[in-house]
N, C-alpha and C positions, 0 to 999 in steps of 0.2 A: 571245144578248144577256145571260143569265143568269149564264154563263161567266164575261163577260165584266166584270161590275158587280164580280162577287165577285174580278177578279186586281185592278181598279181600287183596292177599298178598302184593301188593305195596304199598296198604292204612299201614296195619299192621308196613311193614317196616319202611313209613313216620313218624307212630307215636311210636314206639319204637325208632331212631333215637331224635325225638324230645326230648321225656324224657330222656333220655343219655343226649343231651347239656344240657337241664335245670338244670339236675344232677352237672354237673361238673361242672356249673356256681355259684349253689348256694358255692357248697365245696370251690370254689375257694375264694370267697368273704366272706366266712367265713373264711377264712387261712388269711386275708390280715392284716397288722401290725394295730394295733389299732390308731385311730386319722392320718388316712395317709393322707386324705383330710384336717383338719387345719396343720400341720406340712407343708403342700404345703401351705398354704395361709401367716401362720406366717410371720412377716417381721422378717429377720438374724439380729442380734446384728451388726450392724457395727462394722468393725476396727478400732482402732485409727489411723486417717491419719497424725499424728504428736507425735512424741517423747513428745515433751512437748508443747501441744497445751495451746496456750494461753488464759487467760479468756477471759469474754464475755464483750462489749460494755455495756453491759446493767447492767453489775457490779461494773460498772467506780464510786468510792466513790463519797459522795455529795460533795459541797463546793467547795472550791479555787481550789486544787487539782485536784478533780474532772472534772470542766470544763477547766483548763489548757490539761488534758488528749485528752478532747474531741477539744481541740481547735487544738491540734498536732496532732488527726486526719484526720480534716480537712485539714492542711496545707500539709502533706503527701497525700492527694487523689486530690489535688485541686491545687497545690505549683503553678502553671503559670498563676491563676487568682487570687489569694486569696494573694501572692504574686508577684505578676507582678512587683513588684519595686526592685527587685532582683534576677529575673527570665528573663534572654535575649533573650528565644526563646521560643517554644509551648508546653516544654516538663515539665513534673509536677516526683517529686519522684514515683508517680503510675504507670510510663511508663513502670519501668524495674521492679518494686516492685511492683506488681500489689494484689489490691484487698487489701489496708492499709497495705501493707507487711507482712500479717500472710496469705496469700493465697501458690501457687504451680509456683510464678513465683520469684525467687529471694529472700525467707525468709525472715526477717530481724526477726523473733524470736530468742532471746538470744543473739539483737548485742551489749544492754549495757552492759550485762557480761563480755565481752570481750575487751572493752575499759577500760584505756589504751593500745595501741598496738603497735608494731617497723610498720612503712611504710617505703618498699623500695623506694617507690617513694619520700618520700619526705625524707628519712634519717635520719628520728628522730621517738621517740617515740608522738603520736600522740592521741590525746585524741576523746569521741564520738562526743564532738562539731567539733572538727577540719574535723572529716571526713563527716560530714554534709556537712559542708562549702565547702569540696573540691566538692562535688557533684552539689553546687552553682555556682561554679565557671568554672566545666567542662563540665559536664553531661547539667546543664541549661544555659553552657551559661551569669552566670550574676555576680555576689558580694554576700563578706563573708556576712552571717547576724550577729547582733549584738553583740558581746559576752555575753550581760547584756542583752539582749533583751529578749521581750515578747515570740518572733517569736521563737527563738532557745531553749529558755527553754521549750518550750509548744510542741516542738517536742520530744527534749528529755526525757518529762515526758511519751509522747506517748511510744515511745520506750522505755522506761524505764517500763511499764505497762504492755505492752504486753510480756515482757522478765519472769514477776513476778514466770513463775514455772518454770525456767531453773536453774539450782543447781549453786549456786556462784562458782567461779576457774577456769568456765572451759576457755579455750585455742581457742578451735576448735569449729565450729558449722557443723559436717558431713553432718546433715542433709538439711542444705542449702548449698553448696558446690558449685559451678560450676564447671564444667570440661572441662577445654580448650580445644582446638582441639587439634590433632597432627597430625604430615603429616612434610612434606618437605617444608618449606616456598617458595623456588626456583623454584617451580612446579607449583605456583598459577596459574593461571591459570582465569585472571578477565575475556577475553569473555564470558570463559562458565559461567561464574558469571554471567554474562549479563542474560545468554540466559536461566539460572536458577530464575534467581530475575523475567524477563519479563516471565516467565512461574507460579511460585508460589506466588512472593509476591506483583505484582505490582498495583492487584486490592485490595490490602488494602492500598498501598505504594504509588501508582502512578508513574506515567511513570517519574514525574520529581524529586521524592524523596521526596516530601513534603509531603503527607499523605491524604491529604485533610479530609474531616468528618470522614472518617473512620478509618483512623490507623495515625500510628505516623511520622513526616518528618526525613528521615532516611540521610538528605543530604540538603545543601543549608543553609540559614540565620535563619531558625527556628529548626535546629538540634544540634546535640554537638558538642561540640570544637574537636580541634584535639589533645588536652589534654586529653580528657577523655578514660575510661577504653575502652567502645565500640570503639576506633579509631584504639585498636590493633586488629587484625585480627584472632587470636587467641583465645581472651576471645570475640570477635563478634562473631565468628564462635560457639563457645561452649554454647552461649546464642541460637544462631537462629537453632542447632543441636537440643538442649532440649525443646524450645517453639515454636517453628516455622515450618508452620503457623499455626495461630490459630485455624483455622479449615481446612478438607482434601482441597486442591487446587492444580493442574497440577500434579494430579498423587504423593503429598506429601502429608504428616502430620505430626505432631510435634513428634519426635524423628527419623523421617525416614531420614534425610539427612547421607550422609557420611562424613567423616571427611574431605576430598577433595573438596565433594560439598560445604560444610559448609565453610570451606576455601573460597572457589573460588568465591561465594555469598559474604561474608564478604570484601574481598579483591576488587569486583565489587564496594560494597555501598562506601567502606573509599578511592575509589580512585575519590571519587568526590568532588567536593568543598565544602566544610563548615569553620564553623568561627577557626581563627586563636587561639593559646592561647600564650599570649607574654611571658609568665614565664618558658617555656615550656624546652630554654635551662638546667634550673636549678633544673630539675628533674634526681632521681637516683645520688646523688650527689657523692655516692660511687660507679658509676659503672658500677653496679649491674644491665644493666635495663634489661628486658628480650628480646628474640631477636625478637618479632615481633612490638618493640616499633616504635611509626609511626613518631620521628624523632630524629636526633642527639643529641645526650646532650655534657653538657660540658667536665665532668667526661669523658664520653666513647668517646671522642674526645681525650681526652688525655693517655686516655688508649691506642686511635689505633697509639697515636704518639708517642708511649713509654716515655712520660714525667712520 
């Protein structure tokens, strides 16, 4: 009988234990917030990833209009085939305006608000056709498009379309901004640019700057003039700081560079050969050009001569 008490008591205890957990499991699952298993599944309302997101493609009105809109699409995602007769090298409006410029690389929502505008660069007030063509003429490499033409109004309807909920007046667009580098321009420092570019960007790039199927030629006869914005080292840098590269490679990803590296990468790509721009003394004609401009002008020629 004595045996017998003492195998009883550890059963007892096992199943006293038992009903204690079951106990606190039921209580507990009765405590728990109502719907907590769909409240976990729910999708979150997204953010709006734009101030003022621009309509949809698939809102583009019928008629003349309509397909002008969709033809300035085109020519923006497509500009170095679709215009190849005024396109000099491989580079299309997409390259830096990526994803019909309402996407996360260089905005262009709300650029027709803002035209007309003062250009240091060129010293006058400048209108949205005029900064089209500058981008023809640096950025691609080629010639103004038409003033009257098909080509230029069917861009500007595009860009005029996708601006449609930006509030008339305004000045500034913050939310496409870029922001230059800053740093010491005298400290650049192109090896380590070297040895930055052949670590993160040259298996999009290539080792000779041309890009081949995969990315863009960053250098050589199918890249920009040395007119264009990219050739100062400062708004390169500020571009390849915020996008670059596109995906993580050598230990980077897009916003990890420093201002230095960014520097020193930029200053590596524009210290290589690409096409000339003959106009090029006649820019900044007040001055004015900023200091990391990639050559002499006339003006600041004569500023450093005291005439």
């Amino acid at each position: 009988m004595k045996e017998r008490n003492t195998l009883l008591l550890p059963v007892m205890a096992i199943i006293v234990t038992m009903i204690v957990g079951f106990t606190c499991l039921y209580f507990y699952v009765q405590q728990k917030p109502a719907k907590t298993e769909l409240a976990s599944t729910e999708p979150k309302a997204e953010e709006p990833s734009h101030p003022y997101a621009p309509p949809s493609m698939d809102a583009v009105p019928d008629g003349e209009e309509g397909e002008l809109i969709k033809l300035g699409e085109k020519y923006h995602n497509e500009t170095s085939s679709v215009l190849d007769g005024y396109v000099g090298n491989t580079l299309s409006c997409a390259s830096c305006h990526a994803n019909g410029g309402v996407g996360d690389s260089l905005d262009l929502v709300g650029i027709s608000k803002t035209y007309p505008q003062y250009n240091p660069r060129a010293g006058r007030e400048v209108s949205l056709e005029d900064r089209i063509n500058g981008c023809f003429i640096r950025s691609m490499n080629g010639k103004p498009l038409p003033k009257e033409g098909q080509e230029l109004k069917a861009m500007v309807a595009y860009y005029t379309y996708i601006s449609e909920n930006v509030p008339d007046g305004i000045t500034d667009r913050p939310w496409a901004k870029l922001q230059r580098a800053e740093g010491d321009l005298s400290k650049i420092n192109v090896e380590a640019g070297r040895e930055l570019y052949n670590q993160s960007c040259i298996t999009c790039h290539g080792q000779d700057g041309a890009g081949g199927a995969t990315g863009l030629a960053l250098w050589g006869d199918n890249s920009y003039n040395i007119g264009a914005g990219m050739a100062r080292n400062r708004t390169a840098a500020g571009y390849i700081q915020k996008y670059m590269p596109k995906a993580p490679m050598g230990g980077y990803e897009a916003g990890s560079f420093t201002d230095e590296e960014a520097l020193n990468i930029a200053a590596f790509i524009n210290s290589m050969d690409r096409p000339d721009f003959l106009n090029k003394i006649k820019d900044w004609p007040n001055g004015d050009a900023p200091d990391d401009a990639a050559y002499e002008t006339l003006a600041g020629k004569k500023k450093t001569d005291g005439q």
